[in-house]
N, C-alpha and C positions, 0 to 999 in steps of 0.2 A: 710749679714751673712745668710745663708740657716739655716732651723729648725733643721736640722741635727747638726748642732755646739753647739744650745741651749740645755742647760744642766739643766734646770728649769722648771718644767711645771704642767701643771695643768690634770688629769683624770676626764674626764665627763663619767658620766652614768646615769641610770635610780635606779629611788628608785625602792624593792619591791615591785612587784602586780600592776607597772603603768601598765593601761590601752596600751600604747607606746609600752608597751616591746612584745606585741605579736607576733606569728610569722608572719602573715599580716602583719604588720607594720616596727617596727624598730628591733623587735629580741630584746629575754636576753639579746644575749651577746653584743649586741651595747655600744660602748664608744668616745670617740672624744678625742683629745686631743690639748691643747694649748701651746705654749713654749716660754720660756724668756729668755732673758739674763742674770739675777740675780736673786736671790728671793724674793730682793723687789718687783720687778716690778713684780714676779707672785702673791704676796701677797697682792698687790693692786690690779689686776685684780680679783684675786681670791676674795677680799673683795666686788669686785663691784658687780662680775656676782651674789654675793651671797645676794644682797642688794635689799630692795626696790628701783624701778626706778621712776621716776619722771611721767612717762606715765602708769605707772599699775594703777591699783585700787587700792586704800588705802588696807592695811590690805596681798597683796597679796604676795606670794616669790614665790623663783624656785621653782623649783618643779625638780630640778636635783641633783646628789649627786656629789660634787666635793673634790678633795684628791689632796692634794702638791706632786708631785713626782720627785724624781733626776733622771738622767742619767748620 
């Protein structure tokens, strides 16, 4: 199934005043995005990317801002 049939997905962006968003860099308006089959499965993804990982530093999160969206 191509990401164009997923109807589930997730908006990445940058918070506020990163450092990232400059124009050297990644740009305001920079986003990404990811796409599911369901919304469980973006809601478990969504829960992961939003989670402490097992390799970070204690204490540490994203540092990205993520949003459920349909299509």
């Amino acid at each position: 199934m191509s990401n164009t049939n997923k109807r589930f997905g997730i908006r990445i962006t940058l918070p506020k005043g990163d450092p990232m968003a400059m124009p050297h860099l990644l740009g305001s308006d920079w986003e990404s995005h990811r796409w599911y089959d369901s919304p469980q499965a973006r809601d478990r993804a969504l829960e992961d990317m939003m989670s402490e990982h097992p390799f970070s530093r204690q204490g540490d999160r994203p540092w990205i801002v993520c949003e459920p969206i349909e299509r």
